[in-house]
C-alpha angles and dihedrals in degrees: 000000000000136000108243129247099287102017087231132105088263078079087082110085105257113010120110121191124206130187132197123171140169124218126185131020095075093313135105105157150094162180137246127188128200098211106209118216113275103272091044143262123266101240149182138181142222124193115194105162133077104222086057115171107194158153138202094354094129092059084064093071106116087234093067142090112257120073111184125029119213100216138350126219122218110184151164117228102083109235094345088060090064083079088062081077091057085068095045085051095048097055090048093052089042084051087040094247113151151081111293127243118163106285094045134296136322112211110228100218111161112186131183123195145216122227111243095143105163094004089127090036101259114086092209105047089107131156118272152197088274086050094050085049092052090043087049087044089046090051090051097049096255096106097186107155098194121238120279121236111276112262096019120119114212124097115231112189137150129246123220109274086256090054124137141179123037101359132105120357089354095058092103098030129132119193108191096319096318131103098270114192136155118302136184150195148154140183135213106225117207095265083053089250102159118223116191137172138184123197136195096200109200099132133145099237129068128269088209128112103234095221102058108358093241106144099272091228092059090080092071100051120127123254109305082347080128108010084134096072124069125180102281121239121293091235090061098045083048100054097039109118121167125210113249112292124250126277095238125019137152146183122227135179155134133254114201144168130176093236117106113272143178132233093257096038090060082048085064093047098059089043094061091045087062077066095061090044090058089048094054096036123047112223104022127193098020130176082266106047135082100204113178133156128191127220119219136185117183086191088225084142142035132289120274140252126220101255093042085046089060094050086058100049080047094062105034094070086054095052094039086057090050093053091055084048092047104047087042089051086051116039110103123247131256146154111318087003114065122182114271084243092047090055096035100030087161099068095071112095100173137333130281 
């Protein structure tokens, strides 16, 4: 097996990513969007955590109506953050994206949310409808942030679609201490099946491995994917102590390949993500946290069969895992929420 090209879920044929953020002014949050092909995206849907935000996610059962989703919105903001996906509906209906009814289309866009509330100083400086706009146009090429207000101080800005680190969604997140961010892999199977996976790690437990603080997705990396890392010195893990979490948290995502899916079998590839989730975060799908993943197929290859499918649940957890180590190796420090190497200069051996 292989990374892909670009070792992010646009490895998958079909998908586009796009990130906005704002920074400053009160706010330190953000929004990232998974674009489908034109004509959708089979998808399901698996909710682990109990603090869950969340939209559209009951359309997703295999038992109802709507097949394929044109986007899905991942986004800071808790609750708030749910309107970034009313901008991200309102370009694919302008582009006539959408599933048709009898006047025209309804763009199927779920979106699921972290909790940053506060994390730039002002609780209600939340993602909306205009950021979920700049992160679709970003997506598309166009990369047209859109002007601030005049007189307002924050930056707002978009990431390349293989971003990761402290762009999009993950601009404001924490993940046990740490800075948390987006992060994002994929791998090439035998039969060249692409597996992808994008994660927002913002979660209340700690994405270190106990025994040695190394990041604990690092163990399911692909061969030299992180060569660069070594366990980091005794007397930093020793000394490491994080402030006190954060009340609420939550890790999203999306799981993705290009093979043809059903609904419930994207159901199932979201679910064994949540593996891979489990094996990158301790403890996973908390009280406090939201936890969701979303399951795509972009039907760019055949169906299946059962032994190909469960290559394809095997590897899902793994690059799920990758993506929580990746986004985690590459947020950018700040105040109560240092960088993994700033805290752990050790454990890097070389760079990358």
């Amino acid at each position: 097996m292989r990374a892909g090209p670009t070792n992010s879920l646009i490895d998958v044929a079909g998908l586009r990513v796009g990130h906005a953020h704002r920074v400053g002014g009160g706010y330190r949050t953000g929004t990232t969007v998974v674009l489908a092909p034109s004509d959708g995206a089979v998808a399901g849907v698996d909710v682990r955590g109990a603090a869950p935000g969340t939209r559209e996610t009951e359309l997703l059962d295999p038992r109802n109506l709507v097949e394929r989703v044109h986007a899905v919105v991942l986004s800071g903001g808790s609750s708030f953050g749910l309107g970034a996906a009313c901008g991200v509906m309102d370009r694919l209906a302008d582009a006539g994206a959408g599933y048709p009814v009898a006047a025209g289309a309804v763009p199927i866009v779920p979106a699921a949310v972290i909790f940053d509330l506060g994390r730039g100083g002002a609780f209600r400086a939340t993602p909306d409808a205009d950021l979920g706009a700049a992160a679709y146009d970003a997506a598309c090429g166009s990369r047209a942030p859109g002007a601030p207000d005049a007189g307002t101080s924050f930056s707002q800005g978009t990431a390349p679609a293989a971003a990761s680190g402290s762009v999009g969604a993950g601009t404001g997140a924490v993940a046990g201490g740490l800075a948390g961010g987006v992060g994002t892999a994929s791998v090439v199977l035998p039969d060249d099946t692409t597996v992808a996976a994008l994660a927002v790690v913002n979660p209340a437990g700690s994405v270190l491995d106990p025994r040695n603080a190394t990041l604990a997705g690092v163990r399911y990396g692909l061969p030299g994917e992180f060569g660069h890392l070594r366990p980091p010195d005794a007397r930093e893990a020793e000394a490491w102590r994080p402030e006190k979490a954060p009340a609420f948290n939550t890790t999203i995502g999306v799981a993705a390949t290009d093979l043809t899916l059903t609904k419930a079998q994207c159901g199932k590839l979201a679910a064994v993500a949540h593996d891979g989730l489990a094996r990158a975060i301790r403890p996973a799908h908390t009280m406090t946290d939201g936890d969701t993943i979303f399951g795509l197929a972009t039907c760019a290859r055949p169906v299946p069969g059962h032994d190909a499918f469960q290559d394809v649940l095997a590897v899902a957890a793994d690059v799920f895992s990758r993506a929580v180590a990746h986004a985690v190796l590459a947020a950018t420090g700040r105040e109560g929420a240092p960088a993994y190497l700033d805290v752990f200069p050790s454990a890097l051996r070389r760079r990358p």
